[in-house]
C-alpha positions as CSV (number, residue, x, y, z in Angstrom):
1,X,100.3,67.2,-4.6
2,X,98.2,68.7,-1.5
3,X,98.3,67.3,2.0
4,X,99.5,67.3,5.6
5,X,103.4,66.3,6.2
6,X,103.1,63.8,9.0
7,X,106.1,61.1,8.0
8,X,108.8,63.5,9.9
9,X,109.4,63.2,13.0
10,X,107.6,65.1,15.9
11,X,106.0,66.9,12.3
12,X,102.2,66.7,13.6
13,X,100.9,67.6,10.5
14,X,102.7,70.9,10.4
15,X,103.6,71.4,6.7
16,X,100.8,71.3,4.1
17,X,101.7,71.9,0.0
18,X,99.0,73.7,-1.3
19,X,100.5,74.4,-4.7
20,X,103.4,72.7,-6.5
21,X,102.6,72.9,-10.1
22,X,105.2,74.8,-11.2
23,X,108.9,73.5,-10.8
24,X,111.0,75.1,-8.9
25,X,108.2,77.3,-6.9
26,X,106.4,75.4,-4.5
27,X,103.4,77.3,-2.0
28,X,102.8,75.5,1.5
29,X,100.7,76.1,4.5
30,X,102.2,75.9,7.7
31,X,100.1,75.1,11.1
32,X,100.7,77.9,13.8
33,X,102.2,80.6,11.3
34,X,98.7,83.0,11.2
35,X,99.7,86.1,12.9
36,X,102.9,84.9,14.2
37,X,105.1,87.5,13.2
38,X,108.4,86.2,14.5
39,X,107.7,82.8,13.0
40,X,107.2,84.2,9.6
41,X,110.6,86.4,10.5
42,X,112.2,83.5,11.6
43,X,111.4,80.7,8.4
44,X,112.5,83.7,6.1
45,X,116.0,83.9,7.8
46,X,116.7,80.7,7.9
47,X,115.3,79.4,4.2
48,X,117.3,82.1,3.0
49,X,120.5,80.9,4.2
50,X,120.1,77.6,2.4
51,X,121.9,76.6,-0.7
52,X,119.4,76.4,-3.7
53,X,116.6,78.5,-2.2
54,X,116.3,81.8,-4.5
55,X,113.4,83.2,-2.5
56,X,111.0,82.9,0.2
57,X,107.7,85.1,1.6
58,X,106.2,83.7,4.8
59,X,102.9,85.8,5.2
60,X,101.9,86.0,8.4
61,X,98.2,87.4,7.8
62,X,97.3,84.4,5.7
63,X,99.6,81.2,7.0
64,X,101.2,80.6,3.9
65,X,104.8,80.5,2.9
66,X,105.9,81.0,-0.8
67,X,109.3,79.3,-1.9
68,X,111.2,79.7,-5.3
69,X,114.2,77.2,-5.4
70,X,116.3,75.6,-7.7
71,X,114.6,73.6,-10.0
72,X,116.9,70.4,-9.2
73,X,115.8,70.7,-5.9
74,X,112.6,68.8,-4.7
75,X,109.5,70.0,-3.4
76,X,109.0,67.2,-0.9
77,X,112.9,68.5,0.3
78,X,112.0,72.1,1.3
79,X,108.8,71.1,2.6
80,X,111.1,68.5,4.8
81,X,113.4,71.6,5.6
82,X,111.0,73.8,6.6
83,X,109.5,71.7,9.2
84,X,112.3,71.1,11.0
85,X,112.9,75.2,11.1
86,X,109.7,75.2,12.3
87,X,110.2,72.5,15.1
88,X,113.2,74.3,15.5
89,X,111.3,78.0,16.2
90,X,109.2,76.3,18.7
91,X,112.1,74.5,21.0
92,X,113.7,78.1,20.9
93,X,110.8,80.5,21.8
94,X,109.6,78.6,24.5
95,X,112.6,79.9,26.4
96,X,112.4,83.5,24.8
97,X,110.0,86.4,26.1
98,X,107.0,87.7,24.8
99,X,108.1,90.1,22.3
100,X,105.9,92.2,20.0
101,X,107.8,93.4,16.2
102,X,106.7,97.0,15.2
103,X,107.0,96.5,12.0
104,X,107.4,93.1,9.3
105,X,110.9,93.0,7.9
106,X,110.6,92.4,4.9
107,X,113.3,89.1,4.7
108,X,111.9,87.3,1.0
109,X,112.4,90.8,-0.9
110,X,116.1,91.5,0.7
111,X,118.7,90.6,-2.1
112,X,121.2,87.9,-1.7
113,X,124.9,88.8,-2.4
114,X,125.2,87.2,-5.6
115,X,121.9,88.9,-7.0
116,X,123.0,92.2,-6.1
117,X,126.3,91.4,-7.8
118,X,124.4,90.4,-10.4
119,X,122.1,93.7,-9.9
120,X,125.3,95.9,-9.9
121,X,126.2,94.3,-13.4
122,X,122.9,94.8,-15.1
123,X,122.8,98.2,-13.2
124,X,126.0,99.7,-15.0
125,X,125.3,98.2,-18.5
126,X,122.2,100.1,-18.2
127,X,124.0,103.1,-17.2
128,X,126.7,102.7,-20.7
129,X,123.5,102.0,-22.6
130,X,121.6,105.0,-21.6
131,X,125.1,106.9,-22.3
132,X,125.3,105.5,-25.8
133,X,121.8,106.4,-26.8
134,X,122.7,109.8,-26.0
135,X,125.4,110.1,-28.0
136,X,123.8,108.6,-30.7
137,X,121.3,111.0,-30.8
138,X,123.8,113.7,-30.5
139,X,125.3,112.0,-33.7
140,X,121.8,111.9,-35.5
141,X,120.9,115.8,-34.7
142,X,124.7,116.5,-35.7
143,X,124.6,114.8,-39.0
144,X,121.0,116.1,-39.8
145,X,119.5,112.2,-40.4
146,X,116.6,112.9,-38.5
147,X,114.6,114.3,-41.9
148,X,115.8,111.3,-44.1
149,X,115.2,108.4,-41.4
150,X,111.3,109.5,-41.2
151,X,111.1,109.9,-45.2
152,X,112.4,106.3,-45.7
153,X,110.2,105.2,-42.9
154,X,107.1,106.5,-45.1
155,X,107.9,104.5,-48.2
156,X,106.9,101.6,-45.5
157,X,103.2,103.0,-45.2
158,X,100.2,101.3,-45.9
159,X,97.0,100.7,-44.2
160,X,97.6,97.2,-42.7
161,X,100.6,99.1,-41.3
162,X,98.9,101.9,-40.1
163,X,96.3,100.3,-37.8
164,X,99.3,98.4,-36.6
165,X,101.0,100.5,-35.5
166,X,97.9,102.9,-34.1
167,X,97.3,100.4,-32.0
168,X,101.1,99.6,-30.6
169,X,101.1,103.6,-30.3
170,X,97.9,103.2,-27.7
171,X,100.0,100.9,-25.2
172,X,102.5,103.9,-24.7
173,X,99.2,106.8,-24.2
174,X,99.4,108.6,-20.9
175,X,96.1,107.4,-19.6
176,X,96.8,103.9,-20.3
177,X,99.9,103.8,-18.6
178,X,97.8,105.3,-15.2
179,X,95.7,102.8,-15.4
180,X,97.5,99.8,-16.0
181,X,100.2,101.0,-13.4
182,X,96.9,102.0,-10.8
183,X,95.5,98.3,-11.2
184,X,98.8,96.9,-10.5
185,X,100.1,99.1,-8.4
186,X,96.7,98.1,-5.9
187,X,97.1,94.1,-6.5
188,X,100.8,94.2,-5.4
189,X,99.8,96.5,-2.3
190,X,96.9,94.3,-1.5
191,X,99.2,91.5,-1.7
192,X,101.7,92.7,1.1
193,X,104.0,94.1,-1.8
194,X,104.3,98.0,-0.5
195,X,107.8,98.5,-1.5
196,X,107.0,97.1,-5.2
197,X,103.9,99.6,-5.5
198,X,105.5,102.3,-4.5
199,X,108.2,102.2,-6.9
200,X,105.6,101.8,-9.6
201,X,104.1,104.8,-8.2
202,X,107.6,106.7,-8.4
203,X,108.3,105.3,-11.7
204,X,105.1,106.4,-13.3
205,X,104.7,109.8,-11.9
206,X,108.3,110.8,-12.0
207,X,108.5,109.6,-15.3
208,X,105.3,111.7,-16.5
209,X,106.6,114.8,-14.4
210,X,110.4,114.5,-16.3
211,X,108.9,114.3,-19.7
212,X,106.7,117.1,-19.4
213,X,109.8,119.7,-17.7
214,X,112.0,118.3,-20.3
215,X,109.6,119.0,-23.0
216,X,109.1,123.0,-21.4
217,X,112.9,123.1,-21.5
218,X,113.9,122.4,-25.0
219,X,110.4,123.3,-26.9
220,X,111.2,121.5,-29.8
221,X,108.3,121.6,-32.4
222,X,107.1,117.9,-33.7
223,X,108.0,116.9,-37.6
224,X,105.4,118.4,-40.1
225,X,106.6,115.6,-43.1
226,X,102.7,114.9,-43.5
227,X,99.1,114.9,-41.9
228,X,99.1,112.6,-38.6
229,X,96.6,109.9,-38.1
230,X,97.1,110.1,-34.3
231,X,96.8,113.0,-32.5
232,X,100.0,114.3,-31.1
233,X,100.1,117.4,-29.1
234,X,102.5,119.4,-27.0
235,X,106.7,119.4,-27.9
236,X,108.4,117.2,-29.3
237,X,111.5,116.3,-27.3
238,X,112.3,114.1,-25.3
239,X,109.6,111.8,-26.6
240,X,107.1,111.1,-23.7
241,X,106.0,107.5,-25.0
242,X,109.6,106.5,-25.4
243,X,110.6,107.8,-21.9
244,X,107.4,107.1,-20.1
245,X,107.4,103.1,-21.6
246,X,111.0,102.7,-21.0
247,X,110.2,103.5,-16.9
248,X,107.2,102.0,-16.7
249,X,107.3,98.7,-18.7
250,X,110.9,98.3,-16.9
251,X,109.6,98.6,-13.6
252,X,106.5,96.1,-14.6
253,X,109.3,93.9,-16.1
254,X,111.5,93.8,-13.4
255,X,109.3,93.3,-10.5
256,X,107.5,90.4,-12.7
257,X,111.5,89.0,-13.2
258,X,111.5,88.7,-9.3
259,X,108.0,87.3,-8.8
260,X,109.0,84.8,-11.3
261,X,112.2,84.3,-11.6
262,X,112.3,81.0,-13.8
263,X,110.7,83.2,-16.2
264,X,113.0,85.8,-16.3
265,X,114.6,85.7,-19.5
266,X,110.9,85.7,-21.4
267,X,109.5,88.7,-19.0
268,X,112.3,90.9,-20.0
269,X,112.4,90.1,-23.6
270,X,109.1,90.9,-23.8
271,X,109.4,94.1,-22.2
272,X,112.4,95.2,-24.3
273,X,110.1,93.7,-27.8
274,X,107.6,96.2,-26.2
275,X,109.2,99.4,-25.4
276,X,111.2,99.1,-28.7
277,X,107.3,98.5,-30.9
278,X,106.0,101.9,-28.7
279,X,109.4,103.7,-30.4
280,X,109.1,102.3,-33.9
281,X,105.7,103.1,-34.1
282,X,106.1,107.1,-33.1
283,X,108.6,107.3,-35.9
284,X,106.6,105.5,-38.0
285,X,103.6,107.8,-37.9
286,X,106.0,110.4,-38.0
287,X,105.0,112.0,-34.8
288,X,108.6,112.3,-33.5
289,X,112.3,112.9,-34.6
290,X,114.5,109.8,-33.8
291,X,116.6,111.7,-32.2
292,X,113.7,112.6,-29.3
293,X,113.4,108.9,-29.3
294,X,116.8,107.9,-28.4
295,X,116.6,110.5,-25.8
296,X,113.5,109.5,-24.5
297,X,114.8,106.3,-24.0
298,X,117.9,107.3,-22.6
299,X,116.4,109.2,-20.2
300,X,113.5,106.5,-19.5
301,X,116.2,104.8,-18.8
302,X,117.7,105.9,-16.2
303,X,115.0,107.0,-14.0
304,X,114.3,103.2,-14.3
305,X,117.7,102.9,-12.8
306,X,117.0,105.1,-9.9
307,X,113.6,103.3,-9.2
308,X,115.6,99.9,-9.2
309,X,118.3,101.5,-6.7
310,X,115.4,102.5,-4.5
311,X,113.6,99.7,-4.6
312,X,116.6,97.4,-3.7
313,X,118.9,99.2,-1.6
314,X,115.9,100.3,0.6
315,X,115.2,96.8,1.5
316,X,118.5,96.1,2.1
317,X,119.1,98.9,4.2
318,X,115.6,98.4,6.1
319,X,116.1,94.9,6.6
320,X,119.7,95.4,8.0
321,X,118.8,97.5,10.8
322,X,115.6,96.2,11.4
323,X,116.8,92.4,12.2
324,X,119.7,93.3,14.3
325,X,116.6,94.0,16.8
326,X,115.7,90.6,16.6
327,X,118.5,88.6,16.1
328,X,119.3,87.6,19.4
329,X,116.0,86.2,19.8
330,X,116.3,84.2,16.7
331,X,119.5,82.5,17.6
């Protein structure tokens, strides 16, 4: 449904929905918010502190204000809401002074107590499952399994197989991971996500660097069980497609969980289906030792962890001090 809200009082056609198809994320228009700063400041603070409003990104630069709420809640509600906080803004700044914001603040991203419980939670059972793939390949390289896990993988070979997995092997390559994270990385900047770009930045690059100093450090040599139908070069351990997918995917995953967050559950399941296939399929083309793909998961994992901390703790921390500038002007 598109159109003006005029049926509230004193409204004057200030709210328009521009896109509502999805439930529980609605997208309006609001009259007077193009490159008014505070406003968008000011709708973000407010929205925020409502009970079943999940997020909210008020762009100054193009008018529009994107809301994700609970899907029980109605569109025609919020839209009602965030007129009045708009009516609201305009009785208040007529008595404030001209001020002019440095910088935007960025409110929408800043996590909510209860999601950064919920982040702290996810945030150590990453941190037990990173320490479990550790020792478990500390148990595989004890026990000398590595050998007889890639010799019953081979029984499994055959040609329908083989392209298969060739081509899962691809989505893990160095030079497809810069180029998937470059295009995303520049839609998300373009799109007034910095923060989110440069942690895809950090997690690609710093993932790369690791792997390759990791690599230098222990020198393992790769399995010689038979001939390779991929090409695989340099050492062996940690395994660079395990711990570069792990980072990278995760980061893609995770910001796509917060764009979207009634389609969290499917975006992170198909992340973990993925990073998983990329593993399976070194061993499977015998490539790698299990063991270098449990620790190149391990380790994958937790520079993923360290790109989530800066990602969300950095907002947190920016938008703290930042609004205290502001907030007597808002109240």
């Amino acid at each position: 449904m598109n159109g003006y809200y005029t049926n509230f009082s004193n409204g004057q056609g200030l709210i328009q929905a521009i896109h509502t198809s999805v439930k529980g994320r609605a997208r309006f228009k609001v009259k007077g918010l193009y490159l008014a700063e505070l406003l968008a400041k000011y709708i973000e603070s407010k929205l925020l502190q409502t009970e079943n409003i999940i997020q909210v990104r008020a762009n100054h630069l193009t008018g529009n204000v994107l809301v994700i709420f609970h899907p029980d809640c109605s569109y025609s509600a919020i839209a009602s809401l965030l007129q009045d906080i708009v009516l609201d803004y305009r009785k208040t700044s007529r008595n404030l002074p001209h001020t002019t914001v440095a910088a935007p603040i960025p409110l929408a991203n800043m996590p909510t107590q209860p999601q950064l419980d919920q982040l702290n939670n996810q945030l150590i059972v990453g941190s037990a499952v990173a320490t479990t793939l550790i020792l478990g390949s500390g148990m595989l390289y004890k026990y000398g399994l590595d050998e007889s896990i890639l010799l019953g993988l081979q029984k499994l070979h055959s040609p329908l197989l083989d392209a298969i997995m060739k081509s899962v092997t691809f989505l893990g390559e160095p030079l497809f991971f810069l180029s998937i994270s470059s295009v995303l990385g520049i839609n998300l900047w373009q799109n007034q996500h910095q923060r989110e770009a440069t942690t895809l930045g950090l997690a690609t690059v710093g993932a790369v660097g690791l792997n390759v100093l990791f690599k230098e450090l222990f020198r393992r040599s790769r399995p010689a069980l038979w001939d390779y139908i991929v090409n695989a070069v340099h050492y062996s351990f940690p395994s660079g497609h395990a711990m570069v997918s792990t980072a990278v995917y995760g980061c893609i995953g995770y910001i796509l969980a917060k764009e979207f967050p009634q389609w969290r559950k499917p975006i992170l399941g198909s992340t973990t289906v993925l990073i998983l296939a990329i593993g399976v399929s070194r061993l499977y083309l015998g490539v790698h030792w299990p063991t270098d793909i449990l620790a190149g998961y391990a380790a994958g994992l937790l520079w993923l962890i360290v790109c989530i901390l800066y990602l969300e703790w950095e907002q947190k921390y920016s938008f703290s001090s930042n609004f205290q500038k502001i907030l007597p002007e808002l109240n």
